[in-house]
C-alpha positions, 0 to 999 in steps of 0.5 A: 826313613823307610823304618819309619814309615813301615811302623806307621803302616803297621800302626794303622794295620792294626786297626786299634781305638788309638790309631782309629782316632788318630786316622779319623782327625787326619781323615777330617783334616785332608777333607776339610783343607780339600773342600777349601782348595776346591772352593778357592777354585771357584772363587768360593772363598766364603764358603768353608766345610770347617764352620759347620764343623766348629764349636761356636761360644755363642749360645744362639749360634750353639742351637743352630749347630749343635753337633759341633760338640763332637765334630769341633774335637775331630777337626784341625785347619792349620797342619801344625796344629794336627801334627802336634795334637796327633803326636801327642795323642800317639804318644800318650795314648800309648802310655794310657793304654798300659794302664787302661784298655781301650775302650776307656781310651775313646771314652776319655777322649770323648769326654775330655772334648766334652769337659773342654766345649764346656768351659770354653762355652762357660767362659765366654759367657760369664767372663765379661773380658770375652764379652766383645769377642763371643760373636766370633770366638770358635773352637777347633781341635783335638788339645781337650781331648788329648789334654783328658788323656794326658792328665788321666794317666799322669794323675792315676801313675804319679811316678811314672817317668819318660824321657825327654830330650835334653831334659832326661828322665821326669816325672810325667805328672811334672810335664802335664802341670808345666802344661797345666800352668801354662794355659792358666797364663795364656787365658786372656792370649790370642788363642784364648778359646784353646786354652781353657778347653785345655783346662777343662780336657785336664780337669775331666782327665784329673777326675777320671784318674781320682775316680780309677784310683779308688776302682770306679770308671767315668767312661763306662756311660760312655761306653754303655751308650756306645754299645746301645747305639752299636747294637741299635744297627747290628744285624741280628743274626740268625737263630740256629740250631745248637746241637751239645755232644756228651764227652767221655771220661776219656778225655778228662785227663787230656783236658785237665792237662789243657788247663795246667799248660793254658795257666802256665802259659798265662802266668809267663805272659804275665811274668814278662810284661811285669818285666817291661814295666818295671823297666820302663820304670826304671829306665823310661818307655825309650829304653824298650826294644821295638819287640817290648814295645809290640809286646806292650801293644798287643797285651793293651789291645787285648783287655 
């Protein structure tokens, strides 16, 4: 047991993209269920954190609050519901980041919220079976989110396989259209809001692995407003004085020799994680030992 939380104090040491999403929709999630105990202790039943929080179906209610685009896909009432959205951005974030970096992780994850808001909004406004309900229907939750993850990378490496239990070794592209198929059933369920943001988080997922296949990245408009809004409140430094200094031929040698030992170096690195991939295909991500699986961690970081 203590293993296991020495890998998550580890996770979050790190301070990467995947585990600031994770920290910030639990973050969100104790702060929220905090509000609503508190409240209950004043009798304040009526007043939640949460509906400012949630993304309404209703149009007039969507102008009020308009933010809620973001802050619906950050926000989770019920623990289950978190726990398992969490687990599986954990895991498959993971696996996206073997192929992508980073920043076009938390971009598809943006992007994916925004594609599943979309078609929940849509459908109850068009479909005239949501017609009674739109006045009350809200949306919360991670799923569309993880949803564009999921289908990113399993529509981009089609081949790529994992283990499950009980089950063995699958196709992953297998398990996202099992998912795929079974929100497509459950669009007139009780939780018929979830469902089609999942539809919409898998087809923005589908889009962005068709579009990296051919070498064009969704997310990096994504990534250009995040970068212009980063620098709008980024202190400006200093200017200072820069002053060069002229190297003798002498060391020209020396330098030469640098590069040779960086490039092979480089090379080495290179060898080894084509190694673990390739492991991980032939045997699944659970064959790796805990250093490959760090090795893994730290050259996705790196990109």
């Amino acid at each position: 047991m203590a293993g296991i939380f020495n890998k998550i104090e580890l996770f979050f040491k790190q301070k990467s993209i995947l585990s600031n999403l994770i920290a910030i929709n639990i973050a969100v999630f104790v702060l929220s269920r905090l509000f609503v105990v508190i409240a209950r202790l004043f009798n304040l039943d009526s007043v939640s954190i949460i509906d400012f929080l949630k993304l309404p179906a209703d149009l007039e209610q969507i102008i009020i609050v308009p933010w809620t685009f973001i802050t619906y896909m950050f926000t989770h009432y019920d623990f289950w519901h978190i726990l398992f959205n969490m687990l599986w951005l954990y895991w498959f974030g993971q696996i996206f980041l073997l192929f992508f970096n980073p920043r076009q992780l938390n971009a598809l994850y943006i992007l994916g919220g925004l594609a599943g808001a979309l078609f929940f909004i849509f459908s109850y406004n068009i479909f005239p079976y949501f017609e009674n309900s739109i006045s009350n229907s809200y949306l919360i939750g991670a799923s569309a989110s993880v949803m564009a993850i999921v289908f990113g990378v399993s529509f981009f490496k089609k081949e790529f396989e994992i283990h499950l239990l009980f089950i063995g070794k699958i196709k992953l592209i297998y398990l996202a259209l099992f998912s795929l198929i079974l929100d497509l059933l459950s669009i007139t369920s009780n939780n018929a809001g979830g469902h089609i943001a999942h539809i919409g988080g898998a087809l923005s997922g589908i889009c962005y692995a068709y579009y990296a296949s051919k070498e064009k990245d969704l997310t990096k408009p994504f990534n250009s407003f995040f970068d212009f809004m980063a620098n709008l409140f980024k202190k400006k430094p200093k200017r200072k004085m820069k002053v060069t200094y002229k190297k003798s031929n002498t060391n020209a040698g020396s330098e030469r020799q640098s590069d040779y030992d960086y490039n092979a170096r480089k090379n080495k690195e290179s060898a080894e994680i084509d190694r673990i991939l390739e492991k991980i295909k032939k045997s699944g991500y659970s064959s790796l030992s805990p250093d490959e699986k760090k090795r893994l961690f730290d050259e996705s970081n790196k990109k």
